[in-house]
C-alpha positions, 0 to 999 in steps of 0.5 A: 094444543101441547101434547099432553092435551092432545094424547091421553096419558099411558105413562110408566115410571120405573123409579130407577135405584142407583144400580140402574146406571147400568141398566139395559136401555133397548130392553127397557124400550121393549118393556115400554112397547110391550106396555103399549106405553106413551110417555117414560118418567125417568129419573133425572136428579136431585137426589142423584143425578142420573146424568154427569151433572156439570153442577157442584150441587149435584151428586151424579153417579157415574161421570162417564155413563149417561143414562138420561142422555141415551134414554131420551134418545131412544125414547123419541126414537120410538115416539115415546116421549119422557118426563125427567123425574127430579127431587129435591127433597134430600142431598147427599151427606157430603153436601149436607155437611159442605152447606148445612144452611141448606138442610132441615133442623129439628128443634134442637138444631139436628138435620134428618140424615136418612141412609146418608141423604140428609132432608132439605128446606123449602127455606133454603138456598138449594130448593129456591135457588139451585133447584131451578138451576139442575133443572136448567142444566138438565133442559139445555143439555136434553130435549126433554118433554116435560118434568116432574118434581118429587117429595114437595114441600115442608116434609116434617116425617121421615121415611120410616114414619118418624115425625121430626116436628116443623123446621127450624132451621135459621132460613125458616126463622128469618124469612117467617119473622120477616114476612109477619114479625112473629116467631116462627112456632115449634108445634103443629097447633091450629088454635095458635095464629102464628101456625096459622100464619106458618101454613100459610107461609109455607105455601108462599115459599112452595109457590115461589119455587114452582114459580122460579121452576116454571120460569126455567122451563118454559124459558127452554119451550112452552112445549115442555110439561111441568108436572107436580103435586100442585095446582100451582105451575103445574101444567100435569097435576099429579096425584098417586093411587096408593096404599099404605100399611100405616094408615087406618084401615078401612082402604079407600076404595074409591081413590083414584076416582076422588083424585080424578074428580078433585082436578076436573071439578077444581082446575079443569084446564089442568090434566092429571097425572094420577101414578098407580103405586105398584108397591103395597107400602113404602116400606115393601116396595117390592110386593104388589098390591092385588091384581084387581085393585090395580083393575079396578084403579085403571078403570076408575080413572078411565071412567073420570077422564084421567089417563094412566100412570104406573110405577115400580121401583126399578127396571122390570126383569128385576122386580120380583113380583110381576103379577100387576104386569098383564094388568096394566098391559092390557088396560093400556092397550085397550086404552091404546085402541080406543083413546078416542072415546076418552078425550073431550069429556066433562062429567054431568053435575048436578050436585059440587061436593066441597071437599076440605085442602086441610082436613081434620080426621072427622072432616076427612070422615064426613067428606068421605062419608058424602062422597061415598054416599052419592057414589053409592046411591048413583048421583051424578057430581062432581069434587071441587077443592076448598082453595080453588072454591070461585064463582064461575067454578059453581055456577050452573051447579044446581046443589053445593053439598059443604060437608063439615067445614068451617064457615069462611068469608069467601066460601060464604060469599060465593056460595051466597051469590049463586042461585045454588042450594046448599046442603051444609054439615057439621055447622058449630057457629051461627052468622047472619048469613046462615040466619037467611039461608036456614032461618036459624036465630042462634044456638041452643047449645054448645058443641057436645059429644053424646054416646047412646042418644038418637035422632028422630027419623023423617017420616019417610023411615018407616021401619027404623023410627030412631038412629043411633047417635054419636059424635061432636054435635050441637043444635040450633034455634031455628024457624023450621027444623026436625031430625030432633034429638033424643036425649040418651037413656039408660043401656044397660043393663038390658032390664033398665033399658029406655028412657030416650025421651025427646027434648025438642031440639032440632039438628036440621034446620031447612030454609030457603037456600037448604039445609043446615045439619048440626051432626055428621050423618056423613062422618058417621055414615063412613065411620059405621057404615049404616044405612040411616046415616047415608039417607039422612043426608041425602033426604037433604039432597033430594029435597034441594034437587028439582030433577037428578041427570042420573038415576039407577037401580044398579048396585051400591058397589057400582059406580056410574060415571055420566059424561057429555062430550065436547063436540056433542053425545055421552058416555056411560061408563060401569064400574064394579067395585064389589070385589071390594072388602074393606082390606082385600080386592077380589074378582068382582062379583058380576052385577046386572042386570039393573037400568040407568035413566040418563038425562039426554036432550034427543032421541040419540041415533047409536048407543054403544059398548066399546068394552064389548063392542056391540049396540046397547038396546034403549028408550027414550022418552021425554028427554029420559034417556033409559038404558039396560045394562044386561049384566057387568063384570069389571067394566063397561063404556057406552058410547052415546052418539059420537 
């Protein structure tokens, strides 16, 4: 096992700015002991480098001071170990201006000059060529424990938010036309092929550079962790729990536990890096986030398997607000106390929910809508991403819920070779394969948007006959189908009011692998948030599960998290997400009591709380593993038979 393997994460990153040459290295090293942290992600170079850099490429601070070098030093003096924080997203002006061939260009020619760092290309010479020589440089001279590569990729927008459209720099041209003998396309545009064809180009020049990136490092040790924001090279997969004034409210509330779940379901031989972003955007990096969101991302990540990772700009005593600090203080030492309950664990699955690599704003809906429903309604799944989509990463699984993505060969392919149920949405397109799986013969309409229609309700509805319709939708012709559509009547005004009659079409189709939807009960339900939505889906879901590993009548603002150990027994572990508003995170409210019966293969001989550190009383009967949670406040972890 390599180190990363061996200990769970407790990381911090002070994203150093350039005055932190200076910075008080004992006291940092205090501040680290004080966070009871592992492991110090430290700026390195790229940007800037933090070291005097040998390198013509590179832009050092200060040629006689040698932070990284003393930093390091320390670091493992304290048996902390440190990961050098690289980015080469943007050079200095002065190198931009010496090698323009290395930077970005707008459609008329123009580089990204953003406070006098000037955007590079993933094309260019720098990121393919001199990136992996920095980090070289940086390896022989350090014995750094891993690295960490910031601001990957093609980035078309600029700090403020400013979109500068695709590269068309002469690299980016050449290279594109060389690799498909087309012209390299000026707007983002999924209908065209040669866009297609640039996505897909993107990723092979990216790969490339991890590629010559991972070669340099392990060149140095097979024990130094490469950690990026990719699957591909990494060894620490890195993602950020984070908030953003720029984005459509709704917060996602469930963030850092879909990034957790995303690298156990997708590549589970990986480990994640998952930051906790102080900052409450990039534009104020200087105010936190709530106390108890910063709780409650600690415990979602906890509860999927993952360690934790915190970040601030700068170094502590300057950071003007520190209300997350006692925070994270004492999540890390509680992680610190018990890190042996928190390795060696996968989560139960019964259902694989698919979730899309590039998703359009109403797939990223319906994705979100299916994961939050199954939160919410207590299944026990997992996430596993559209590219990492293979047959051994599926089988066993007895239900793929494929929420509103489009039919490709190899998802089809897979997913017709198992022996799994699928639930699909969202399906705008007949093929042979879904004529066998849901007995459809071929569609009844076009692809259609209606605003005040209905659906018809499964008898099992008994108070609500009708829900509400909206959106992209379209029907099928089919053997056996029902949720039938109710054509739009009148609205208004109120003494005009019905007509909704039904027309016979259907917009769920049942065969013998599941069910087909054509809407988006998923989208809908987290666009609107209405109840009928939720349980039209998961009506589906039922339907297609012989048996469920976890059932509950907790709360729908508590997640449950059902794990088995490697070597043998579980854990339960309750998150409280009910302090959860849509903008704001609060205290909490305390939930409980409410019961959760596990599947468990054997009368289990200790159930434990290590929140509380006392026996939970249970029952077992049959394989049904019955447990009282008596109350929770933010979070708990039982312990079963380990």
């Amino acid at each position: 096992m390599s180190w990363w393997t061996d200990q769970v994460l407790r990381l911090i990153q002070t994203n150093l700015t350039v005055k932190d040459i200076d910075l008080d290295r004992n006291r940092l090293i205090d501040n680290l002991k004080r966070f009871h942290a592992n492991t110090l992600l430290l700026n390195v170079g790229g940007v800037v480098s933090f070291f005097p850099s040998r390198l013509s490429c590179q832009n050092p601070l200060d040629k006689h001071k040698d932070l990284v070098g003393e930093m390091v030093e320390l670091c493992h003096q304290n048996g902390i170990r440190v990961i050098g924080r690289f980015d080469f997203s943007k050079v200095a002006k002065r190198l931009a201006d010496a090698h323009p061939e290395w930077t970005y260009r707008d459609r008329v020619g123009a580089a990204i000059n953003y406070n006098g760092f000037v955007h590079t290309c993933p094309s260019g010479e720098y990121q393919q060529v001199l990136a992996p020589q920095i980090v070289d440089e940086a390896l022989g001279l350090y014995p750094l424990d891993g690295v960490f590569f910031n601001m990957p990729g093609y980035r078309t927008m600029d700090y403020s938010h400013v979109y500068h459209g695709i590269c068309q720099c002469e690299a980016c041209k050449r290279q594109f036309h060389e690799s498909t003998g087309m012209e390299l396309p000026i707007e983002e545009d999924l209908d065209n092929p040669a866009y297609q064809m640039y996505l897909a180009f993107q990723k092979r020049m990216v790969q490339k550079m991890h590629q010559a990136i991972r070669e340099v490092v392990k060149r140095h040790s097979n024990e130094i962790a490469v950690a990026m924001y990719s699957p591909d090279g990494s060894d620490i997969f890195m993602a950020e729990s984070n908030t953003e004034l720029h984005r459509p409210y709704p917060v996602w509330e469930y963030m850092a536990s879909e990034n957790a779940m995303v690298l156990n379901g997708s590549w589970p031989e990986k480990i994640l890096g998952n930051i906790m972003i102080n900052a409450s955007s990039l534009d104020n990096r200087f105010m936190s986030v709530s106390p108890w969101q910063m709780d409650l991302r600690c415990h979602e990540l906890m509860a999927n398997g993952a360690g934790l990772a915190f970040c601030i700009i700068g170094d502590f005593p300057e950071y003007p607000d520190t209300k997350n600090f006692s925070v994270v203080q004492e999540n890390y030492a509680y992680l610190e106390e018990n890190e042996r309950w928190y390795q060696g664990f996968r989560t139960v699955t019964d259902i694989a929910l698919i979730k899309p690599t590039h998703p359009s704003a109403w797939q990223q809906e319906a994705y979100r809508g299916a994961f939050k429903a199954l939160k919410q309604n207590h299944y026990s799944f997992t996430v596993v991403d559209e590219s990492a989509v293979s047959f051994s990463m599926l089988n066993d699984i007895p239900l793929v819920l494929v929420p509103g993505l489009q039919p490709t060969e190899h998802l089809l392919e897979v997913l017709d070779a198992l022996p799994c149920k699928v639930v699909y949405t969202g399906v705008s397109a007949t093929n042979s394969t879904f004529e066998r799986w849901f007995g459809l013969r071929e569609i009844d309409t076009k692809p259609f948007q209606v605003q005040g229609a209905y659906i018809t309700n499964p008898p099992s509805f008994q108070q609500t006959r009708w829900t509400l319709l909206q959106g992209p939708c379209c029907t099928f012709k089919g053997k056996q189908g029902d949720l039938e559509l109710r054509d739009a009547g009148m609205f208004g005004p109120p003494e005009m009011c019905g007509g909704n009659v039904p027309t016979g079409r259907m917009f769920r189709h049942q065969g013998p692998k599941g069910f087909c939807y054509s809407f988006q009960p998923d989208a809908l339900f987290k666009k609107y948030g209405f109840d009928e939505h939720k349980l039209l889906l998961l009506d589906g879901v039922d339907r297609c599960l012989s048996e469920r590993s976890m059932e509950s009548d907790a709360p729908e603002a508590v997640e449950l998290v059902y794990n088995r150990y490697n070597g043998g027994g579980a854990n339960l572990q309750c998150v409280n997400l009910s302090g959860y508003d849509g903008s704001s995170f609060h205290r909490p409210f305390e939930a409980g009591p409410f019961t959760v019966r596990l599947r468990y293969p054997r009368q289990p001989h200790s159930v434990n709380d290590i929140v509380e550190k006392r026996l939970i009383a249970c029952s077992w009967n049959n394989g049904v593993l019955e447990l009282v949670i008596d109350h929770l406040g933010s979070y708990r972890m039982i312990v079963i038979d380990k």
